[in-house]
MOPAC internal coordinates of N, CA, C and O (Angstrom, degrees):
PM7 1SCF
backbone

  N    0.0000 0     0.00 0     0.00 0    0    0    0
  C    1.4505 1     0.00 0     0.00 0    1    0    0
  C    1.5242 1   110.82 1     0.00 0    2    1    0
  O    1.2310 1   115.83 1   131.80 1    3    2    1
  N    1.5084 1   125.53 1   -48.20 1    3    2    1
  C    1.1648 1   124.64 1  -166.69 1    5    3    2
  C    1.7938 1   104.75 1   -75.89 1    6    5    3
  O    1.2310 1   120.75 1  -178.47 1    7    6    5
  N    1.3370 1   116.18 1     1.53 1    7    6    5
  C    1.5778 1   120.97 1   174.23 1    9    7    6
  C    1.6650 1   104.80 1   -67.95 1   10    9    7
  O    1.2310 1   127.78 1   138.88 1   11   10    9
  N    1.2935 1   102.63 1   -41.12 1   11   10    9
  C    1.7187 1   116.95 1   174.48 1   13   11   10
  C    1.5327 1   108.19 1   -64.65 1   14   13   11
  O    1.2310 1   117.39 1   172.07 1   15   14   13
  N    0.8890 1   122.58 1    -7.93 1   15   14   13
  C    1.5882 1   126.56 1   177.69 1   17   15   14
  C    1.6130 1    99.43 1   -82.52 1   18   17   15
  O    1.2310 1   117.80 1   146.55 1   19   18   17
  N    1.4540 1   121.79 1   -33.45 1   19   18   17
  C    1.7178 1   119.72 1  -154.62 1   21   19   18
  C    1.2795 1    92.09 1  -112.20 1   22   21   19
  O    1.2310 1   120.06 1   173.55 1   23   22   21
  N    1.2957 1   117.49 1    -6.45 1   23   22   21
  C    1.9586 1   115.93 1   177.52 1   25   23   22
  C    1.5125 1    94.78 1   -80.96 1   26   25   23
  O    1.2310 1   122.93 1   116.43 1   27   26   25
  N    1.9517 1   111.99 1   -63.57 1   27   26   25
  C    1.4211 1    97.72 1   169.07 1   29   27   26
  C    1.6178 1   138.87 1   -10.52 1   30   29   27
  O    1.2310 1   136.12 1   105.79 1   31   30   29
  N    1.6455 1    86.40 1   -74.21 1   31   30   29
  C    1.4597 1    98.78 1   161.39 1   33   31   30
  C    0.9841 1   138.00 1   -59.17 1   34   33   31
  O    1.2310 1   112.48 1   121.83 1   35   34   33
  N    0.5188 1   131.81 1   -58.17 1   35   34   33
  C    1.6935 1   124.88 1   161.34 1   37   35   34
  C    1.7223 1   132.52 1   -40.52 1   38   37   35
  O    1.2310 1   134.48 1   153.85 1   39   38   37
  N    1.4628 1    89.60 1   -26.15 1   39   38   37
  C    1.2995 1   104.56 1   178.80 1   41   39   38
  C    1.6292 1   108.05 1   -88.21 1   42   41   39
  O    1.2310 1   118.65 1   174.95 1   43   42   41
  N    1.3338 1   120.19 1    -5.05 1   43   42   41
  C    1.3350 1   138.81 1  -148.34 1   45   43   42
  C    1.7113 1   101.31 1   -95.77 1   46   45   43
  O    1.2310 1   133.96 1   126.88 1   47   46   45
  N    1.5317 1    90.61 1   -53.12 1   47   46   45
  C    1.4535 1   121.22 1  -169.30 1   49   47   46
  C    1.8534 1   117.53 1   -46.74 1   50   49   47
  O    1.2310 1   135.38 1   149.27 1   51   50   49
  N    1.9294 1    87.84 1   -30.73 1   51   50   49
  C    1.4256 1    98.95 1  -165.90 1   53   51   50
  C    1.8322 1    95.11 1  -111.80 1   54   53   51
  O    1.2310 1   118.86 1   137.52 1   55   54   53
  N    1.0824 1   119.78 1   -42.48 1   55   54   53
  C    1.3192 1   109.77 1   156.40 1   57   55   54
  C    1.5009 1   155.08 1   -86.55 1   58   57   55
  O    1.2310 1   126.18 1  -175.27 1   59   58   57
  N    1.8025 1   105.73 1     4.73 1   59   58   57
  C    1.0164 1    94.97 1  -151.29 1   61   59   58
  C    1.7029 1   143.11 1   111.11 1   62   61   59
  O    1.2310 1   121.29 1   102.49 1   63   62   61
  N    1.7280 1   115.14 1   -77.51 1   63   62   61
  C    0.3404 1   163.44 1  -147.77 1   65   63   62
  C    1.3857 1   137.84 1  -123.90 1   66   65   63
  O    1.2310 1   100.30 1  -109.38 1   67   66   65
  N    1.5405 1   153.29 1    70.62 1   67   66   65
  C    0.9986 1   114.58 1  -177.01 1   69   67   66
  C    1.6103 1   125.14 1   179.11 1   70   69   67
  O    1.2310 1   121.28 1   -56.71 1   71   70   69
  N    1.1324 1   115.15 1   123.29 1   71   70   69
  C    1.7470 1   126.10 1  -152.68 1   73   71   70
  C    1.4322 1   109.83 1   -86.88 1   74   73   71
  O    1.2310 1   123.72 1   -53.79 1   75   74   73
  N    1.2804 1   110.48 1   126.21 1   75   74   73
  C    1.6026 1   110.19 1   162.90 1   77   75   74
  C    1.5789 1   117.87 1  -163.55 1   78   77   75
  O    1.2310 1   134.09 1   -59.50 1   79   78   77
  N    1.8036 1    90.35 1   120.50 1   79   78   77
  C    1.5715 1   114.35 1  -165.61 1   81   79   78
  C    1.7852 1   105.80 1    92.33 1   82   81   79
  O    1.2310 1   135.29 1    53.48 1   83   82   81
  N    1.6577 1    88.02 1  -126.52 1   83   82   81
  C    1.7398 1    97.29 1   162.33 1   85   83   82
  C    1.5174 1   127.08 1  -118.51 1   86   85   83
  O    1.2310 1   120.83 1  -151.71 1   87   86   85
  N    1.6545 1   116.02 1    28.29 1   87   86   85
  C    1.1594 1   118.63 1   144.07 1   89   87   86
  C    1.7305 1   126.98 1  -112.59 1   90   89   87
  O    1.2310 1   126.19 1   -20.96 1   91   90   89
  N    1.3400 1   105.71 1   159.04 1   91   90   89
  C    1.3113 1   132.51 1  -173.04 1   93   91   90
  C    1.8413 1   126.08 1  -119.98 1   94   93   91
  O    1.2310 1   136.79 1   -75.26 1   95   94   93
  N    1.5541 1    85.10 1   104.74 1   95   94   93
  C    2.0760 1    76.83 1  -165.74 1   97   95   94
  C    1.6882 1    95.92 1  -119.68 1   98   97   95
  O    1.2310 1   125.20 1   -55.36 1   99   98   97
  N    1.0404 1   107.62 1   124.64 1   99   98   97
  C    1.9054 1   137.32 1   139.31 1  101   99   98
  C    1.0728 1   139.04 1   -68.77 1  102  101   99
  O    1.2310 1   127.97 1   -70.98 1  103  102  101
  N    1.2172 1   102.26 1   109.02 1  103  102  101
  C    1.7823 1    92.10 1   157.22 1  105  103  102
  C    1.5529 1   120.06 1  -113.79 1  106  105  103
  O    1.2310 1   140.65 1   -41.19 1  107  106  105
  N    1.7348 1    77.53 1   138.81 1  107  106  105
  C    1.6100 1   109.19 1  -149.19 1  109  107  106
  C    1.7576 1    98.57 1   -44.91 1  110  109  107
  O    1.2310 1   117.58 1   -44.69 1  111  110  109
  N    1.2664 1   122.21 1   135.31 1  111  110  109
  C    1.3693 1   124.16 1   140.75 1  113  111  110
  C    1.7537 1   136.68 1   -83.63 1  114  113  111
  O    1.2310 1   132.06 1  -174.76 1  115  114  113
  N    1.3631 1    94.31 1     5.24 1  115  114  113
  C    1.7744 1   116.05 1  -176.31 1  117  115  114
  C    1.6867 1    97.03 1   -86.14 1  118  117  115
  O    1.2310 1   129.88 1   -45.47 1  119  118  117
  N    1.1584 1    98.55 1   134.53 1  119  118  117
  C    2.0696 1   119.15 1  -154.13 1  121  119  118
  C    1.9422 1    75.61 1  -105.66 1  122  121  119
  O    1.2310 1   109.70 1  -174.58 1  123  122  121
  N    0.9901 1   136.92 1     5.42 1  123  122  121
  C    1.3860 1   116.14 1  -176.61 1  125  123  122
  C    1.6116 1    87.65 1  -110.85 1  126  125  123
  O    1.2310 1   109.28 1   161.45 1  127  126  125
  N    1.4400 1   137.69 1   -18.55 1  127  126  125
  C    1.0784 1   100.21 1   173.61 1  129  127  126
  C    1.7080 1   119.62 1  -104.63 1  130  129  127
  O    1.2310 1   125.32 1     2.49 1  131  130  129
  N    1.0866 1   107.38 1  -177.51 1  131  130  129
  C    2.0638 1    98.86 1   178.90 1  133  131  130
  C    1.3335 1    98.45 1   -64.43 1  134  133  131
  O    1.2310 1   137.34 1   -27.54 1  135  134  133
  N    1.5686 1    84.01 1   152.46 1  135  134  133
  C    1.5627 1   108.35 1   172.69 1  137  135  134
  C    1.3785 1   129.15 1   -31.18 1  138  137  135
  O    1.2310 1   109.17 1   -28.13 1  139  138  137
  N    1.2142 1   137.89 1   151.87 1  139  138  137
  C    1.3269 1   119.01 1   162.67 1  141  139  138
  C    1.5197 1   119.50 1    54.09 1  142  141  139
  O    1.2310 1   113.56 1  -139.41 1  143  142  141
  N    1.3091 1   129.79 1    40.59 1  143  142  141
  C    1.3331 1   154.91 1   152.35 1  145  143  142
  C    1.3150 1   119.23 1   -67.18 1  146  145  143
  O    1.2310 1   125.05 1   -82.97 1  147  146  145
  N    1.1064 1   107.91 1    97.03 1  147  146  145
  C    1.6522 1   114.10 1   172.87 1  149  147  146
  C    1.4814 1   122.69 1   -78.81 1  150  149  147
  O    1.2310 1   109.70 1   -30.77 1  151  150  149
  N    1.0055 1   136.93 1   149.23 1  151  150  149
  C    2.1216 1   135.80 1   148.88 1  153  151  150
  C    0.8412 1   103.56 1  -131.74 1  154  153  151
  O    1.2310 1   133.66 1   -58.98 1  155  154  153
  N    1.6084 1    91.21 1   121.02 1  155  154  153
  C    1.5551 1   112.23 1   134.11 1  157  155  154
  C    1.3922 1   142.67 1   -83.77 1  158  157  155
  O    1.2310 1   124.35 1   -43.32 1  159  158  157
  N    1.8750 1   109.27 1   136.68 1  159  158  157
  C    1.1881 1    97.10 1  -172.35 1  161  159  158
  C    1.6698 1    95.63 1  -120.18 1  162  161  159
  O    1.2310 1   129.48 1    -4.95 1  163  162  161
  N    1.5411 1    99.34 1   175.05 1  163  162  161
  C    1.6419 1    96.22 1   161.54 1  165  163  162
  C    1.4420 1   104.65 1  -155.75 1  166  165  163
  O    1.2310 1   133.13 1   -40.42 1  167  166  165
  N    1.6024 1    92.23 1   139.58 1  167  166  165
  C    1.8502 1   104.50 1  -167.89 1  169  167  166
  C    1.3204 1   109.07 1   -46.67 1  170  169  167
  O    1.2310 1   107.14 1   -33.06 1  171  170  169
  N    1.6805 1   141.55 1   146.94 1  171  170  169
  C    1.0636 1   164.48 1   -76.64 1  173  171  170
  C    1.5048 1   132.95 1   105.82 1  174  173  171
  O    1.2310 1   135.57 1   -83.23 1  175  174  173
  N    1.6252 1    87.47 1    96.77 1  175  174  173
  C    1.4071 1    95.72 1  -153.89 1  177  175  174
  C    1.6532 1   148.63 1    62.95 1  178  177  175
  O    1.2310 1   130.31 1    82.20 1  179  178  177
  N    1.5598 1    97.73 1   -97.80 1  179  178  177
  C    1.9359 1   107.93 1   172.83 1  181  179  178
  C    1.6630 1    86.13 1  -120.61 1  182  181  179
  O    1.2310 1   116.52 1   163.83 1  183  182  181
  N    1.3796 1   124.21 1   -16.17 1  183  182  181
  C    1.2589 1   112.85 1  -175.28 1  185  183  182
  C    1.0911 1   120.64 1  -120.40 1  186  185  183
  O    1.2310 1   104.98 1    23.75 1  187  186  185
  N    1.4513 1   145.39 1  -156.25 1  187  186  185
  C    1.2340 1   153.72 1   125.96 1  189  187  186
  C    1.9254 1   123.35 1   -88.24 1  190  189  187
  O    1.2310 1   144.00 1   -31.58 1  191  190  189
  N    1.6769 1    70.96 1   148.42 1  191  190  189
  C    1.8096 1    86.47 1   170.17 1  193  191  190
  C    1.5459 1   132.25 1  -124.08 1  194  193  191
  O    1.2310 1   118.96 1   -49.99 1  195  194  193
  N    0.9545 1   119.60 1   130.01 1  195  194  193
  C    1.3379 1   145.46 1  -144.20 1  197  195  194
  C    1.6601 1    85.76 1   -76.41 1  198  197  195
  O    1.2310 1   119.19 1   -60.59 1  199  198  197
  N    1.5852 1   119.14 1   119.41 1  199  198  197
  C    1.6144 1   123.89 1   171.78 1  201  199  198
  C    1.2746 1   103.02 1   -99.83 1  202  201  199
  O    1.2310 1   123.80 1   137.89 1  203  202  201
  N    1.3054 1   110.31 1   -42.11 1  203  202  201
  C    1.4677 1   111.17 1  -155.04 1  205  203  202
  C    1.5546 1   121.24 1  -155.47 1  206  205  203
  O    1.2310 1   112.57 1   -46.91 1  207  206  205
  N    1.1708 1   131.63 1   133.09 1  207  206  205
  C    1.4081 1   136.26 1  -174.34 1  209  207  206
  C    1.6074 1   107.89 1  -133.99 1  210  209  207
  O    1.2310 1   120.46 1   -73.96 1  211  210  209
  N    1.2420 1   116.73 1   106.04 1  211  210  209
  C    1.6158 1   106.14 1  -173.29 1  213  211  210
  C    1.7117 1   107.44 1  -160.68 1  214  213  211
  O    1.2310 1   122.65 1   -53.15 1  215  214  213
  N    1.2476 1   112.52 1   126.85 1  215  214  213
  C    1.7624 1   122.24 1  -167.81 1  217  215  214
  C    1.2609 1    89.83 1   -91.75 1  218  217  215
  O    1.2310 1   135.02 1   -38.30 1  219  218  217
  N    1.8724 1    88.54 1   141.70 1  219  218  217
  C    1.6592 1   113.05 1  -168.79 1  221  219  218
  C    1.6618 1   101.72 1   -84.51 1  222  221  219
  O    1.2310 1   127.75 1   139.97 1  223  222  221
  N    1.8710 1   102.69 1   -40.03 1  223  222  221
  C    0.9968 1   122.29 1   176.25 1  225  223  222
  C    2.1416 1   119.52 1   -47.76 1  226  225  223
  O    1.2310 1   135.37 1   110.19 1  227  226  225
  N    1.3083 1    87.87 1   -69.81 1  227  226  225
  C    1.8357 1   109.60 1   176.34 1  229  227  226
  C    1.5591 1   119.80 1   -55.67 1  230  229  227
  O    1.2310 1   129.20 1   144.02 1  231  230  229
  N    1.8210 1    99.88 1   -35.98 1  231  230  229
  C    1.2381 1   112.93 1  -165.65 1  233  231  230
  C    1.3814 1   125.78 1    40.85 1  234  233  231
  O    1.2310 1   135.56 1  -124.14 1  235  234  233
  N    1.7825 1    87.48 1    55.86 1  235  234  233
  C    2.0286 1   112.80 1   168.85 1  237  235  234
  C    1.3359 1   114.61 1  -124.34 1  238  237  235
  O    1.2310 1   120.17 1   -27.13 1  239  238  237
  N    1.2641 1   117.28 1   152.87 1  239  238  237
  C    1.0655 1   117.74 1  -179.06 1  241  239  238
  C    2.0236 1   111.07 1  -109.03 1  242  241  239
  O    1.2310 1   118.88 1   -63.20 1  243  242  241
  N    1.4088 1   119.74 1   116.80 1  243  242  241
  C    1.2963 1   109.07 1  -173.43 1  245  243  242
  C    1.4936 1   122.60 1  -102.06 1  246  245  243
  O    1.2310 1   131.53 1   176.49 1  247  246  245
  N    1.6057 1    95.34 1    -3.51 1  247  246  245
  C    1.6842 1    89.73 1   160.69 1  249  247  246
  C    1.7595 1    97.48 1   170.04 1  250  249  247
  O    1.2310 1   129.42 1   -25.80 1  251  250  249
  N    1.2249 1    99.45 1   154.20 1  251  250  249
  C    1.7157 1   120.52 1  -145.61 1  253  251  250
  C    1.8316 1   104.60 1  -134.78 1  254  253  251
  O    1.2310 1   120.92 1   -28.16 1  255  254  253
  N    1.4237 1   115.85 1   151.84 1  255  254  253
  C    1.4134 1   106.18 1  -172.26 1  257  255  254
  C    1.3252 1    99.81 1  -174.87 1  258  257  255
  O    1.2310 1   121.40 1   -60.77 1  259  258  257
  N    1.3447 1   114.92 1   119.23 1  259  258  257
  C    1.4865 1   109.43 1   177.79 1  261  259  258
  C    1.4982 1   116.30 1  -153.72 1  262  261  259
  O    1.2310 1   122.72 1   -52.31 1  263  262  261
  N    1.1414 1   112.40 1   127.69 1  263  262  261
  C    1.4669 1   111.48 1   179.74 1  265  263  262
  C    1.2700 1   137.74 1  -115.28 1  266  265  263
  O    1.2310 1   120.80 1  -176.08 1  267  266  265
  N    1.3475 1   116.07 1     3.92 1  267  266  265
  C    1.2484 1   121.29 1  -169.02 1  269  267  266
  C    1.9407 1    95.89 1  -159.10 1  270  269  267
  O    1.2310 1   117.21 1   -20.97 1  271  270  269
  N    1.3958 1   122.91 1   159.03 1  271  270  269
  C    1.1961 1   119.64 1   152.33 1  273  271  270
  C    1.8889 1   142.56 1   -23.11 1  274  273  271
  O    1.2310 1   132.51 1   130.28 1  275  274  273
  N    1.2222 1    93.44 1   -49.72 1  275  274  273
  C    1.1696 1   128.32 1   146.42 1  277  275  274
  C    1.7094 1   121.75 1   -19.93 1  278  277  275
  O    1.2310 1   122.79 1    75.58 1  279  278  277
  N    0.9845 1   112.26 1  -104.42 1  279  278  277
  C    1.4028 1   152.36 1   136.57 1  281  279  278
  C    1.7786 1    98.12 1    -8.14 1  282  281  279
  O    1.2310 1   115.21 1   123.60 1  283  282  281
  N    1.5325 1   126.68 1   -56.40 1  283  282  281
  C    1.2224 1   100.60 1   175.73 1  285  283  282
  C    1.5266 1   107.48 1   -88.38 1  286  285  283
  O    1.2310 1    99.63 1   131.85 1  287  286  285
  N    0.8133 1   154.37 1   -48.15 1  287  286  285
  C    1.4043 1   150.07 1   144.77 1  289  287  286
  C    1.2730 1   118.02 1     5.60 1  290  289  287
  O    1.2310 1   124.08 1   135.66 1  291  290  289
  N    1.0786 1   109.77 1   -44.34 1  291  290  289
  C    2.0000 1   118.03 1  -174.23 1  293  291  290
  C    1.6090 1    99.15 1   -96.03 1  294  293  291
  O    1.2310 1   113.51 1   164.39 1  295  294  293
  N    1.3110 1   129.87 1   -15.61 1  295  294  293
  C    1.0637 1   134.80 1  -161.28 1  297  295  294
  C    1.6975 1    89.34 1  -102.73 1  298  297  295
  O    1.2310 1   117.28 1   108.45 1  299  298  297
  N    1.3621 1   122.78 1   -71.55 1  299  298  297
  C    1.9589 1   112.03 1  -176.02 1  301  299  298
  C    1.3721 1   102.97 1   -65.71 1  302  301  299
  O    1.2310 1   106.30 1   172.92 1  303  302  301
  N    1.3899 1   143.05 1    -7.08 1  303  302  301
  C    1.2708 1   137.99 1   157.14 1  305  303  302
  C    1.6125 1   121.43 1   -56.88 1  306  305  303
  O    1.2310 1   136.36 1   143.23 1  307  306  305
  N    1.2749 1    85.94 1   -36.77 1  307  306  305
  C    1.9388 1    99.24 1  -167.16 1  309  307  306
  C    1.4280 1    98.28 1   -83.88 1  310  309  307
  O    1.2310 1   126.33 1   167.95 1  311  310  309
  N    1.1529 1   105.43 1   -12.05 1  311  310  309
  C    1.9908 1   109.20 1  -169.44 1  313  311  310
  C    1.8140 1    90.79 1   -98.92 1  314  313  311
  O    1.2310 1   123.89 1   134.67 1  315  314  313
  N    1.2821 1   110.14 1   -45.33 1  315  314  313
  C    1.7302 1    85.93 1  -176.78 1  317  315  314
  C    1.2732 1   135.57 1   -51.02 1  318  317  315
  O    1.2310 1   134.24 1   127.36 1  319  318  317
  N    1.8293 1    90.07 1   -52.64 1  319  318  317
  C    1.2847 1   115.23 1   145.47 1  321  319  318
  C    1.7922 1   126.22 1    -6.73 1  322  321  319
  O    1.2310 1   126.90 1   105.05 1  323  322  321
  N    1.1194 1   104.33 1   -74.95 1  323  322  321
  C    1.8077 1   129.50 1   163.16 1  325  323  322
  C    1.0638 1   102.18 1   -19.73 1  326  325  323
  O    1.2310 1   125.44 1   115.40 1  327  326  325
  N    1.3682 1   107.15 1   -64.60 1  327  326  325
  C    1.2308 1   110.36 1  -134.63 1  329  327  326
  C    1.8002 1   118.12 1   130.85 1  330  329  327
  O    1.2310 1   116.09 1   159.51 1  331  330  329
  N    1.4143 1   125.03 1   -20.49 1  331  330  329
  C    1.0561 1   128.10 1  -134.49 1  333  331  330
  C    1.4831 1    80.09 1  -129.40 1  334  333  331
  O    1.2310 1   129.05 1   -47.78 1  335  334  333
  N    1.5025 1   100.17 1   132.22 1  335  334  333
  C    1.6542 1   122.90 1   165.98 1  337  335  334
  C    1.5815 1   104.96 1   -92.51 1  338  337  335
  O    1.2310 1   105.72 1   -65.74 1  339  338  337
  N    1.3897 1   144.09 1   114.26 1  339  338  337
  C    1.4140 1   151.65 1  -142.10 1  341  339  338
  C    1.9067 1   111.17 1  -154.56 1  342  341  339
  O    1.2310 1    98.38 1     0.96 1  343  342  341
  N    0.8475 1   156.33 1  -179.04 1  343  342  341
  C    1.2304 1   167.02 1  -158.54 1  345  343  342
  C    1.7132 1   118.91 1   153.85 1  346  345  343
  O    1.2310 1   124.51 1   -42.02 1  347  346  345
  N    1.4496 1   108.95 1   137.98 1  347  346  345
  C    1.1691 1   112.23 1   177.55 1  349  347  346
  C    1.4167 1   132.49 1  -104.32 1  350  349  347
  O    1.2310 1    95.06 1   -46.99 1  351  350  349
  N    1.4832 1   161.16 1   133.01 1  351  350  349
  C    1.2458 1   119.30 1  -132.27 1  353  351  350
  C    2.2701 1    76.15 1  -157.11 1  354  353  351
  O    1.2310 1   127.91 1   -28.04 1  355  354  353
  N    1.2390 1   102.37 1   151.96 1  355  354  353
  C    1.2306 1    93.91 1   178.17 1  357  355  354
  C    1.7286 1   111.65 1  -108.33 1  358  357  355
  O    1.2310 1   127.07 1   -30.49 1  359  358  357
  N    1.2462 1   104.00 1   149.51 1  359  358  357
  C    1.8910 1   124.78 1   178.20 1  361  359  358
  C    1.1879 1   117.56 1  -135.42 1  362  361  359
  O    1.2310 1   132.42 1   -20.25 1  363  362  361
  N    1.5897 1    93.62 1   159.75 1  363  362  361
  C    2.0364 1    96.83 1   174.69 1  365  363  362
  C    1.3375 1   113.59 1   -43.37 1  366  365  363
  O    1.2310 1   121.10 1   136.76 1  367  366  365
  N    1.4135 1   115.51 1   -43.24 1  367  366  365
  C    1.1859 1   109.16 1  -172.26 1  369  367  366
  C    1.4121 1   126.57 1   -84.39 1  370  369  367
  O    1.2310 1   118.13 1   177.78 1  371  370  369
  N    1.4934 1   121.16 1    -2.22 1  371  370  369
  C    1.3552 1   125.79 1  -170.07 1  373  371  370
  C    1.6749 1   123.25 1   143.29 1  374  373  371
  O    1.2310 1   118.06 1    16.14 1  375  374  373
  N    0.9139 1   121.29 1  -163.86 1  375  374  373
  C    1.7589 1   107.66 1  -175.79 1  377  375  374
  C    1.8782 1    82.90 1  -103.42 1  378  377  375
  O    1.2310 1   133.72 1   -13.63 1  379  378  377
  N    1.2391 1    91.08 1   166.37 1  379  378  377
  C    1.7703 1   113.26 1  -176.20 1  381  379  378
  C    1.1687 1   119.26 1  -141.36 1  382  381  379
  O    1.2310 1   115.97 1   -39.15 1  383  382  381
  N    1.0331 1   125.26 1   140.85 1  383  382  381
  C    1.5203 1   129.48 1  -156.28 1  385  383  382
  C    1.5569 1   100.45 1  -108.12 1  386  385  383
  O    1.2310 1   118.55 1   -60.99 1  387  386  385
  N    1.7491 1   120.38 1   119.01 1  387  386  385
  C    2.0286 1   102.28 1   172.68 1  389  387  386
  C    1.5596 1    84.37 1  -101.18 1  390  389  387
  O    1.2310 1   110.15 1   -43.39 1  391  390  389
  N    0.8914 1   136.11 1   136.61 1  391  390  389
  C    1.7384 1   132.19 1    97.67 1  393  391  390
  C    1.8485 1   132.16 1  -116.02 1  394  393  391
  O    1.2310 1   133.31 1   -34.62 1  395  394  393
  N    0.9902 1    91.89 1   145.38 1  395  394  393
  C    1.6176 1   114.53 1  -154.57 1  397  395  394
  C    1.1541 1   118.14 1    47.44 1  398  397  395
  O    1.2310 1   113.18 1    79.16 1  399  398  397
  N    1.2497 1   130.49 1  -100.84 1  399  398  397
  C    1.3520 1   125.91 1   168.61 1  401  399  398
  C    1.8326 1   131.65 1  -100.48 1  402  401  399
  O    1.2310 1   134.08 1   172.55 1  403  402  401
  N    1.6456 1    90.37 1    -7.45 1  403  402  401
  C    1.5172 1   109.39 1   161.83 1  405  403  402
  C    1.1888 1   121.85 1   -58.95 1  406  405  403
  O    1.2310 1   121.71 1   -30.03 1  407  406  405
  N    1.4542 1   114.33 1   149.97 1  407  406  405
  C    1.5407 1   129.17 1  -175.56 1  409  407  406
  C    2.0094 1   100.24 1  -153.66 1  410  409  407
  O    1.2310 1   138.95 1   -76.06 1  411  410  409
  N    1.3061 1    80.86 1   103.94 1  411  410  409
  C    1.9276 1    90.19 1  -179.23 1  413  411  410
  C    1.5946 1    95.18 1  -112.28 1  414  413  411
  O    1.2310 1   116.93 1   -33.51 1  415  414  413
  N    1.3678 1   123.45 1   146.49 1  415  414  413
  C    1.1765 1   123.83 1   156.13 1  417  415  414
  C    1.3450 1   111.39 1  -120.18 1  418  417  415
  O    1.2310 1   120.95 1   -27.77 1  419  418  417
  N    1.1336 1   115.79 1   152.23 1  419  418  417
  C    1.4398 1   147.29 1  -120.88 1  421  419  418
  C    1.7681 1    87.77 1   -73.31 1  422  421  419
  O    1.2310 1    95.92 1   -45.83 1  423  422  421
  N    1.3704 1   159.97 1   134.17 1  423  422  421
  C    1.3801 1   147.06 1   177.46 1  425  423  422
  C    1.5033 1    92.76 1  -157.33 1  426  425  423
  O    1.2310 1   120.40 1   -40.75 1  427  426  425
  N    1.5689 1   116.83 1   139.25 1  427  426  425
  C    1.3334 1   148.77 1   147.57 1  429  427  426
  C    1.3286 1   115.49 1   -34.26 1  430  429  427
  O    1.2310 1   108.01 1   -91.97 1  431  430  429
  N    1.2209 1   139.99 1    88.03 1  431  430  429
  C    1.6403 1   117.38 1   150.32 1  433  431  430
  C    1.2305 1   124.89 1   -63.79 1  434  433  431
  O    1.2310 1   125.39 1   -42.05 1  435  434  433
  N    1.3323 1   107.24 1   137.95 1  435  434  433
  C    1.8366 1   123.19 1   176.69 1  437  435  434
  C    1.7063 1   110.01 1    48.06 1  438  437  435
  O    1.2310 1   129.33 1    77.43 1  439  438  437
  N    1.5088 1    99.62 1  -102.57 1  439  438  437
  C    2.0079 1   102.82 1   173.69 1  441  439  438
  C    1.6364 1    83.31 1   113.38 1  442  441  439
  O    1.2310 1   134.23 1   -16.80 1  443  442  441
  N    1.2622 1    90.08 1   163.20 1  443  442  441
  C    1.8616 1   116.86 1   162.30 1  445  443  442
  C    1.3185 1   100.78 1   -48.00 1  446  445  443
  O    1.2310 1   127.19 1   -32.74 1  447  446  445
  N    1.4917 1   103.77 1   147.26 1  447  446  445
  C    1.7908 1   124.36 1   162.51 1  449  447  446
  C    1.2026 1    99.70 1   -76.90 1  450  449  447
  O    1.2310 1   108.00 1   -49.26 1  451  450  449
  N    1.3780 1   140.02 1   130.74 1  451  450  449
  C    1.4370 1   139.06 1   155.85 1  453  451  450
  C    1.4547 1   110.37 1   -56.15 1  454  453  451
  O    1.2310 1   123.60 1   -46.29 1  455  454  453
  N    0.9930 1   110.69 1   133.71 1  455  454  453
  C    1.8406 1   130.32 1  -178.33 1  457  455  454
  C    1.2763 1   100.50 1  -102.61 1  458  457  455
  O    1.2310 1   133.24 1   -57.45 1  459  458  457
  N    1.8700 1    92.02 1   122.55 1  459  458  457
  C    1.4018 1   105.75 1  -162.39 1  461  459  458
  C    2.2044 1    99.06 1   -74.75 1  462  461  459
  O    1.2310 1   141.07 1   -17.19 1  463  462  461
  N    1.2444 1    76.72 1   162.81 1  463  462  461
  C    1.8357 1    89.42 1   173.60 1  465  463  462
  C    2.1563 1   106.27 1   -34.53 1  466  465  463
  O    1.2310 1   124.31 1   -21.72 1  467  466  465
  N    1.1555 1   109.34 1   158.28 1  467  466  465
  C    1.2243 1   119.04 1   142.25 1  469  467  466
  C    1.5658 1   117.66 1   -55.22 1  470  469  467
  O    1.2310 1   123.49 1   -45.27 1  471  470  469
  N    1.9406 1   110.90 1   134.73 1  471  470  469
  C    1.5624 1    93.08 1   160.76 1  473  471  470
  C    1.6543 1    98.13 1    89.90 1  474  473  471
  O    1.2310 1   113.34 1   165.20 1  475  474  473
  N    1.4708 1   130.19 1   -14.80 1  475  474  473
  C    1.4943 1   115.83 1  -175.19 1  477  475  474
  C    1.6282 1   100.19 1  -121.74 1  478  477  475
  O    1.2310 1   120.10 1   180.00 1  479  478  477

């Protein structure tokens, strides 16, 4: 599965843009982050979730997310990919991402709106 993470990418690189399986990779059009900033997402639910954000160019990582086996697999794939030699390591607080001198721990972007009750 996480091979579909580096097809994304790759497919991303030349368009933009671009889905394969149940991941989703971008490159960023946001001028606040470094150049050549990719995301990965992977379907989740009605939406997607944000694994990974990391410039091929800068060789940084700006934000990391993983929840399952899965998920880290597609995540040090997408970093070799990069460029970036990375490892994931587990804590009280969650899995953590090293590369180079970075240390991200593992965090959720956004998520579903909870849908209020029926009737309210």
């Amino acid at each position: 599965m996480a091979s579909q993470a580096v097809q994304a990418l790759a497919k991303a690189a030349d368009t933009r843009s671009a889905k394969s399986g149940i991941f989703w990779a971008i490159l960023s059009p946001n001028p606040d982050e470094p150049r050549r900033t990719f995301r990965l997402h992977r379907r989740s639910g009605n939406g997607w979730a944000l694994l990974l954000a990391a410039s091929r160019e800068a060789q940084t990582v700006g934000w990391f997310f993983a929840e399952s086996e899965d998920d880290r697999a597609a995540v040090l794939q997408a970093l070799a990919w990069l460029g970036m030699n990375g490892r994931i390591t587990d804590s009280p607080t969650g899995p953590v991402l090293h590369v180079g001198n970075q240390e991200l721990v593992s965090r959720r972007y956004g998520g579903e709106k909870p849908k209020a009750p029926k009737g309210q």
